[in-house]
Backbone as CSV, one residue per row, in Angstrom:
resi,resn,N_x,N_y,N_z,CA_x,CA_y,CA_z,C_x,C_y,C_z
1,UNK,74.098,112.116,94.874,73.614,113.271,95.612,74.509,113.476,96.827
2,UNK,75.194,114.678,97.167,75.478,114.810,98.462,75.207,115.858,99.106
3,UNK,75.116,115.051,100.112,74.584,115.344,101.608,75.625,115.796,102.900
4,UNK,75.449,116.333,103.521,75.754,117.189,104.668,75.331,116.541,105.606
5,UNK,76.145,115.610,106.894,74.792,116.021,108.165,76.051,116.358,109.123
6,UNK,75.421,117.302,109.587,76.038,118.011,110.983,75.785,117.503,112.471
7,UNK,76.732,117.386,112.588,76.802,117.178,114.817,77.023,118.095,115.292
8,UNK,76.606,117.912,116.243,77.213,119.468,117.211,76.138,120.601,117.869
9,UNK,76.511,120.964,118.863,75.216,121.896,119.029,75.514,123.446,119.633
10,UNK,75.107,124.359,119.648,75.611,125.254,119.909,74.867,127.019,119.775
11,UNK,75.288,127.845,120.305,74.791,129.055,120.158,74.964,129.606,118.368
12,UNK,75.157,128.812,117.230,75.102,129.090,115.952,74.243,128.338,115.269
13,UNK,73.760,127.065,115.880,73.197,126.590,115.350,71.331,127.050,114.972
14,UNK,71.019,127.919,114.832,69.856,128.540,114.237,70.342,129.529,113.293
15,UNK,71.057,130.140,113.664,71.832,131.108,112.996,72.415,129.920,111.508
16,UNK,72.716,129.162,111.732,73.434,128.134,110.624,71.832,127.326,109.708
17,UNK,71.107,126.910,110.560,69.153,126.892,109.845,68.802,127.987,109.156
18,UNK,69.211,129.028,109.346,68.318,130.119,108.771,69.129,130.530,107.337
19,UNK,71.071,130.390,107.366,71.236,130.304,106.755,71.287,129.420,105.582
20,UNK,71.092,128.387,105.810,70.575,126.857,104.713,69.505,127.350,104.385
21,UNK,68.624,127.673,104.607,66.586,128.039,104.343,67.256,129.235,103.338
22,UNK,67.629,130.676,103.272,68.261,131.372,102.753,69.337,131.024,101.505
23,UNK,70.185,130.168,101.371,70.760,129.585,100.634,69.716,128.788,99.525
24,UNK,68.657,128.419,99.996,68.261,127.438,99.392,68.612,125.366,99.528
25,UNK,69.213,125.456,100.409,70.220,123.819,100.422,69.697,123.144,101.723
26,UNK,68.516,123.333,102.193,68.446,122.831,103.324,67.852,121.536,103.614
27,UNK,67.618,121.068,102.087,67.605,120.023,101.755,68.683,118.891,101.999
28,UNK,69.531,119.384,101.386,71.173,118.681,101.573,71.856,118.468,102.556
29,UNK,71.188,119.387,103.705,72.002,118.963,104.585,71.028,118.842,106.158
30,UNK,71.595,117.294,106.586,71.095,117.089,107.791,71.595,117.277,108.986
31,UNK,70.877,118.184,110.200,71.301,118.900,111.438,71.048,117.379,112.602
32,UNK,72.046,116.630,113.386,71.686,115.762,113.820,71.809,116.395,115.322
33,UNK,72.301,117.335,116.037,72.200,117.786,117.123,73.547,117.233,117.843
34,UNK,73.935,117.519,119.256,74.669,116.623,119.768,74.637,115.339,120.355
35,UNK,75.795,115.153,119.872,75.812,113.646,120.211,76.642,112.862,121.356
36,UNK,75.621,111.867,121.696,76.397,111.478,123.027,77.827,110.537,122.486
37,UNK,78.828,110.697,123.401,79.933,110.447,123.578,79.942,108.872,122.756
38,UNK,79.188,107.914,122.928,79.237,106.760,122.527,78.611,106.945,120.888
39,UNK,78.420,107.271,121.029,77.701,107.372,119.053,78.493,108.076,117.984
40,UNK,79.695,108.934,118.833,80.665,109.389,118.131,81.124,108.375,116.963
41,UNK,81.842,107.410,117.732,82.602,106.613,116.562,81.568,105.746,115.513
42,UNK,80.263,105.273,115.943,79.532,105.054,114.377,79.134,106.264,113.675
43,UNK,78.979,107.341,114.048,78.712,108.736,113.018,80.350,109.052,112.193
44,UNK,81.237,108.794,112.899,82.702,109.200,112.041,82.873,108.006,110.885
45,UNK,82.229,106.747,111.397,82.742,105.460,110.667,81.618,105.672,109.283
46,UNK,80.505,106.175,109.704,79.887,106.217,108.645,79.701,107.478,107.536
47,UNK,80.298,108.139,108.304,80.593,109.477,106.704,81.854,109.587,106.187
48,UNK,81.919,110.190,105.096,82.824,109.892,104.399,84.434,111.540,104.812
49,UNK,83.889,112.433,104.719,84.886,113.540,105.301,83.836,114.157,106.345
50,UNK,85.323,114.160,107.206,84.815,115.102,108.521,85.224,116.569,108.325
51,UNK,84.682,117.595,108.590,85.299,118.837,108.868,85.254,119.367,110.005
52,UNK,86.241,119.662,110.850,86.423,120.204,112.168,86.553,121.736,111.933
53,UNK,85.584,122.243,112.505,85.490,123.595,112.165,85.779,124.303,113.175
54,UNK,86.694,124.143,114.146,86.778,124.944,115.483,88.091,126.046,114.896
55,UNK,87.963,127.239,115.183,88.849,128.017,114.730,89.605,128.353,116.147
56,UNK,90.028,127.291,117.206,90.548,127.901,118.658,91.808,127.674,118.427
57,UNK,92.403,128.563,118.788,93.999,128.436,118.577,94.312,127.901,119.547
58,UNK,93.874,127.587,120.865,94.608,127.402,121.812,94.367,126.148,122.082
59,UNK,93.505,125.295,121.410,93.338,123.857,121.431,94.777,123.023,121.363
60,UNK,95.616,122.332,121.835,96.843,121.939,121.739,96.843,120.588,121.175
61,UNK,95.933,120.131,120.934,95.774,118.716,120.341,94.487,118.394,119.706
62,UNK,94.383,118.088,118.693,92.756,118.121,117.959,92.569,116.303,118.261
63,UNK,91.478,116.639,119.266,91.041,114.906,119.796,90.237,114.819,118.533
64,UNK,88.886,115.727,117.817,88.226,115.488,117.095,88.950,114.471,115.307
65,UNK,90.247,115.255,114.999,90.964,114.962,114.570,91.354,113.606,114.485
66,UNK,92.017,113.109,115.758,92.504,112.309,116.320,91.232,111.048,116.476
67,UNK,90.155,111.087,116.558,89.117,110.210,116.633,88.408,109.861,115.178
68,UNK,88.573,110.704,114.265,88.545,110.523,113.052,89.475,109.516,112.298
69,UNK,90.357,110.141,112.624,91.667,109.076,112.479,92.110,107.819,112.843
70,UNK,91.956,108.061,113.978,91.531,105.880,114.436,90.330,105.818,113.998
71,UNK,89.714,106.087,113.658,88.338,105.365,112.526,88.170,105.209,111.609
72,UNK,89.530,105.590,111.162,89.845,105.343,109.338,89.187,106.520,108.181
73,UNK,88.708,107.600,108.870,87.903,108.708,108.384,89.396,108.962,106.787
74,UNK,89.290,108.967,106.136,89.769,109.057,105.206,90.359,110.725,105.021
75,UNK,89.137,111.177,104.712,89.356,112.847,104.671,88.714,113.832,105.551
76,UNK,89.605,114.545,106.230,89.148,115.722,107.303,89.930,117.071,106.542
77,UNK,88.670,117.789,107.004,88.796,119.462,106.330,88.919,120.276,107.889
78,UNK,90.359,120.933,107.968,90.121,121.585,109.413,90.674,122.686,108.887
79,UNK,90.845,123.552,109.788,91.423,125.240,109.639,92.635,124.852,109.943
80,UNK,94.322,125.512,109.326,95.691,125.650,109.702,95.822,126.406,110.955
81,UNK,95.262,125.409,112.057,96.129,126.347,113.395,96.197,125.411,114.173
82,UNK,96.956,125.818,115.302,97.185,124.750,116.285,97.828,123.378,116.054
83,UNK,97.304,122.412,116.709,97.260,121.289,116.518,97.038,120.408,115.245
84,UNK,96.039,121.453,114.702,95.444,120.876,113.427,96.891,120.377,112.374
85,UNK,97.695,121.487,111.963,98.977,121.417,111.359,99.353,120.258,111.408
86,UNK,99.974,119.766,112.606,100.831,118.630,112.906,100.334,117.175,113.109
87,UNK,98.922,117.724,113.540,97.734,115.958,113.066,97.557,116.008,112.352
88,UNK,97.543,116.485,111.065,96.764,116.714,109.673,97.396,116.333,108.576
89,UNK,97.861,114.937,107.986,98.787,114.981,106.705,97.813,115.354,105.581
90,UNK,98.355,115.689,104.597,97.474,115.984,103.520,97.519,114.958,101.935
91,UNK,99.061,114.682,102.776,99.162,113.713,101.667,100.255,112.446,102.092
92,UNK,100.899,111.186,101.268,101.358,110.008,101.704,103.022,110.224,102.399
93,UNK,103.489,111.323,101.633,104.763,111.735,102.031,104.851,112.421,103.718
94,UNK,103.609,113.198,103.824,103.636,113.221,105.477,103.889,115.126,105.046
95,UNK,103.531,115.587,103.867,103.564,117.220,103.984,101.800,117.754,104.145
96,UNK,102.538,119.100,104.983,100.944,119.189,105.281,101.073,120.041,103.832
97,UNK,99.415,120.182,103.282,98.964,121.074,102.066,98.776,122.065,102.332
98,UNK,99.727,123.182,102.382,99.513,124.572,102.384,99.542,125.183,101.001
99,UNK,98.740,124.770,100.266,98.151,125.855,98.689,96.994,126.803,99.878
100,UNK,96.273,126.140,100.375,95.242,127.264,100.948,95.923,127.604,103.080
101,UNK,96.333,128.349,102.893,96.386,129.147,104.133,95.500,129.030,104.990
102,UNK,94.129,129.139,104.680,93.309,128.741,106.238,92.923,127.493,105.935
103,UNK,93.204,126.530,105.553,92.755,124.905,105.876,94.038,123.941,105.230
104,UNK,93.959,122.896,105.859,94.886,121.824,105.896,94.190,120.410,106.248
């Protein structure tokens, strides 16, 4: 079975409930709220892909990324911009995967 659980908190997050209830899946996926600074690294250590969903271009370095990554997070799903590009291998050779244009 998989499961979803979300961090994070924000002016979408009802807007993002109403759409799960609507979908039907709101089963699947668990809303954990934000999280304090110290609980970060057992929530990254214990799921299996992260997705960083910030679409800011002007972010110059993806820490979220970057904290995934010293935690051995295996697989992260982010959008192709910024920072994301150049933290983001996709594969062992060190090329990023551009088949899809908005994620890497």
């Amino acid at each position: 079975k998989l499961v979803f659980v979300v961090a994070g908190d924000g002016v979408l997050r009802e807007s993002l409930q109403r759409m799960l209830v609507r979908l039907g899946i709101e089963a699947s996926v668990t809303m954990v709220g934000k999280l304090q600074r110290s609980e970060v690294p057992s929530f990254l250590r214990n799921n299996v892909t992260v997705l960083v969903n910030t679409r800011m271009e002007g972010e110059t370095f993806g820490v979220a990324n970057a904290e995934a990554v010293a935690l051995g997070v295996s697989d992260i799903v982010a959008f192709d911009i910024g920072a994301n590009h150049e933290s983001l291998l996709a594969d062992t050779d060190g090329n990023s995967d551009s088949s899809d244009s908005n994620a890497s």
